[in-house]
C-alpha positions in Angstrom: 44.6 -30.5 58.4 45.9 -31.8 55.3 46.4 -35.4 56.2 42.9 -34.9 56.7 42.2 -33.8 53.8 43.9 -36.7 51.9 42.3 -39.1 54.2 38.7 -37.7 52.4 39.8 -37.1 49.0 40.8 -41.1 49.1 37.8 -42.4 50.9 35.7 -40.0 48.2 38.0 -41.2 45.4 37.3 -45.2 47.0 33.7 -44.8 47.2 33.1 -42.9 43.9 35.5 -46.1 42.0 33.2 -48.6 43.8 30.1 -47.3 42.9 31.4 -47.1 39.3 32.6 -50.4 39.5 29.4 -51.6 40.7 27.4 -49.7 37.9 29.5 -51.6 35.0 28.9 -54.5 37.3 25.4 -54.6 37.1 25.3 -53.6 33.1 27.3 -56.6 32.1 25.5 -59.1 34.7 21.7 -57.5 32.9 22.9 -57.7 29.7 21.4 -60.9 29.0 17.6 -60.3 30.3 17.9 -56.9 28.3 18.3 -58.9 25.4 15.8 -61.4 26.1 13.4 -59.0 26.9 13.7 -57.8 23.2 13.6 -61.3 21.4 9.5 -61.4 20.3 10.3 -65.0 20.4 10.8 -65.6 24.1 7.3 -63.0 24.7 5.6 -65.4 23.1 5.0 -68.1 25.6 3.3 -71.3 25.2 2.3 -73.9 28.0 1.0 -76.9 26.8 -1.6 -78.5 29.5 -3.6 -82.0 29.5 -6.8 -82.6 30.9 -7.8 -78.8 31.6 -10.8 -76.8 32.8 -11.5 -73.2 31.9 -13.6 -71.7 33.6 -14.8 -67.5 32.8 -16.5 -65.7 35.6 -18.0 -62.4 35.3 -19.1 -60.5 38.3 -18.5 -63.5 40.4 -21.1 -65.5 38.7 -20.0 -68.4 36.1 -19.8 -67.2 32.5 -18.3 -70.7 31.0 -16.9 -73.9 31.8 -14.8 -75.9 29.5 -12.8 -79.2 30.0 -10.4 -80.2 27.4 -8.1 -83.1 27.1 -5.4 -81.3 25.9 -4.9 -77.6 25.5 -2.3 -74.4 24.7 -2.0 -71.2 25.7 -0.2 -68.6 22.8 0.8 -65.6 25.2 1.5 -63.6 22.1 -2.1 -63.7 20.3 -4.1 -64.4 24.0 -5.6 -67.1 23.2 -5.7 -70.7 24.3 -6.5 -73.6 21.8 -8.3 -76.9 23.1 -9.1 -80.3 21.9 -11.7 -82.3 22.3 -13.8 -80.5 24.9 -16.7 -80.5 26.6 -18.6 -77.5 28.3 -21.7 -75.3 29.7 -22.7 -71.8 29.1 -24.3 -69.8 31.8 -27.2 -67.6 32.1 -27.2 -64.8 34.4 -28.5 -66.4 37.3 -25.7 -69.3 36.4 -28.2 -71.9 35.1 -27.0 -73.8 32.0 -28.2 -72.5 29.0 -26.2 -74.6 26.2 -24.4 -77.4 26.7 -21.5 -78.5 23.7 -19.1 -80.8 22.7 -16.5 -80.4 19.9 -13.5 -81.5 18.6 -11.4 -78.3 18.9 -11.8 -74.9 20.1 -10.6 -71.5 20.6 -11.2 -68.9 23.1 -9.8 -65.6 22.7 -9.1 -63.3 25.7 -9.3 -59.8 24.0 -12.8 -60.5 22.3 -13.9 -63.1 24.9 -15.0 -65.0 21.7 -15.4 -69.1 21.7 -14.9 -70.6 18.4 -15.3 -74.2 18.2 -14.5 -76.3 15.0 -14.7 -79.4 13.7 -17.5 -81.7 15.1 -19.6 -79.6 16.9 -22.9 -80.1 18.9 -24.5 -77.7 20.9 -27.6 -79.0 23.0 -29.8 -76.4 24.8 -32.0 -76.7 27.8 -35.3 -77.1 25.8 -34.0 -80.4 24.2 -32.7 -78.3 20.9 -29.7 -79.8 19.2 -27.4 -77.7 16.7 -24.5 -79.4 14.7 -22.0 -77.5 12.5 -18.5 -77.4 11.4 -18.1 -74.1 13.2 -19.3 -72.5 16.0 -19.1 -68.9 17.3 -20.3 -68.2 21.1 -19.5 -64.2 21.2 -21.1 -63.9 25.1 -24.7 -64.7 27.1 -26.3 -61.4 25.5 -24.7 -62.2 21.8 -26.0 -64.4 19.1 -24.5 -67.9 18.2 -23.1 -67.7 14.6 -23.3 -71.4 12.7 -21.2 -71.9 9.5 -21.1 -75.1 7.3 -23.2 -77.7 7.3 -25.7 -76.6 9.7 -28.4 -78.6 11.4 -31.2 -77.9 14.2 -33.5 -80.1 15.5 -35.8 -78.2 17.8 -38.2 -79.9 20.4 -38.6 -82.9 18.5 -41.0 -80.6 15.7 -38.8 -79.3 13.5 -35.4 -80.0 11.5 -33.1 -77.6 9.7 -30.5 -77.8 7.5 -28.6 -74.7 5.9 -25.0 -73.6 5.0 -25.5 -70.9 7.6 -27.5 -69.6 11.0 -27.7 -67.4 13.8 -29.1 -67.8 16.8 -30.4 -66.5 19.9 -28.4 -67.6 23.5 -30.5 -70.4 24.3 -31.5 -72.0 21.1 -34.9 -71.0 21.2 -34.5 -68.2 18.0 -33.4 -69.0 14.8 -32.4 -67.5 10.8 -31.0 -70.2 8.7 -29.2 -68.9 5.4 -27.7 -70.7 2.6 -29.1 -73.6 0.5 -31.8 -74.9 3.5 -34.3 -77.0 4.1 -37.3 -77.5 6.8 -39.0 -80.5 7.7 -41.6 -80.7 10.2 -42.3 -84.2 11.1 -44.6 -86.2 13.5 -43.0 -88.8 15.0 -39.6 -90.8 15.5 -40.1 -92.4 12.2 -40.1 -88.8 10.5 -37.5 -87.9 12.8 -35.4 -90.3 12.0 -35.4 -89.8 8.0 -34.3 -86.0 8.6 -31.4 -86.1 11.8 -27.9 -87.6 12.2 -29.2 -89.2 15.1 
C-alpha cells in the first residue's frame, strides 16, 4: 500500500509541477501582446487605401456613396479622411438627392457626419448648384450647413452669395447669413455676370 502511495504522491507532485510550469509558460510567451495591448499607439490603426468607395446603408437601403482616390482610416478617432471624391446622397426610396464633388472630406462614424472641404460643389436633382469651402451633410432628415464663401444658383432664377447657409436635404430650402447678396437674373447673359460658371 505504500509503494502505492508514493507512486500517487509523485504522479500528483508530476502533474501539479507541469501545470505550474505550463502557467509560467504561458505568462512569459503573453507577455508581449499584454504589452501591446496597452501601447495607445498600436490601438490606433491606420490603413491607407487608393481608389476607394464608401458606401453607408441604413435599413438596407443606400444612405451614401463616395469614391475617393485616396483615403485613411484613423481607428482611434473613427473616422476616415478622403481626397478628391466624388459621391451621391440618397433619399429614402434611394433616389439621388445631391450629388458633390470636393477636394477632401471627412466622414465620422460616431456622429455619421460628412464634412467636406476645400473645393466643394454640391449639385441637386432640381438643377441647384451650391459651392463653399466647407460642407456639412449631418444625414437625409438633417440640414446642409455651408461656411465660407457660399454660392447657390437655383433653377437658373436666382444667385446667392453669403459667408454662411443652411439648407434643406435637397436644395430646394435656403437661409443665407453673413455679408450676402441676391441677384435674380433673366437669362444666360445675367447668369453669367453673377456664377463661377
Amino acid at each position: 500500500m505504500d509503494k502505492k502511495r508514493k507512486i500517487f504522491k509523485i504522479i500528483l507532485l508530476l502533474v501539479t509541477l507541469m501545470l505550474l510550469w505550463g502557467l509560467v509558460w504561458s505568462y512569459c510567451v503573453t507577455k508581449t501582446v499584454r504589452k501591446n495591448n496597452k501601447d495607445s499607439k498600436l490601438k490606433n490603426q491606420h490603413a491607407v487605401v487608393k481608389n476607394i468607395i464608401v458606401t453607408e446603408t441604413q435599413d438596407e437601403k443606400k444612405y451614401w456613396e463616395f469614391y475617393a482616390k485616396s483615403g485613411e482610416y484613423d481607428s482611434l478617432n473613427h473616422s476616415v479622411q478622403l481626397n478628391d471624391l466624388i459621391g451621391n446622397f440618397y433619399d429614402k426610396n434611394e433616389q439621388v438627392v445631391v450629388s458633390f464633388k470636393s477636394t477632401k472630406g471627412t466622414y465620422d462614424e460616431k456622429t455619421k457626419k460628412v464634412i467636406l472641404n476645400g473645393d466643394n460643389l454640391f449639385v441637386g436633382k432640381n438643377d441647384s448648384q451650391l459651392y463653399a469651402d466647407k460642407l456639412i451633410w449631418q444625414g437625409k432628415d438633417k440640414d446642409i450647413l455651408a461656411d465660407g464663401n457660399v454660392q447657390f444658383i437655383q433653377e437658373g432664377k436666382i444667385v446667392t452669395k453669403s459667408a454662411h447657409a443652411v439648407f434643406n436635404n435637397d436644395l430646394t430650402n435656403f437661409k443665407i447669413s453673413g455679408n450676402s447678396i441676391v441677384e435674380l437674373y433673366g437669362d444666360e447673359k445675367d447668369k453669367k455676370k453673377y456664377t463661377r460658371l
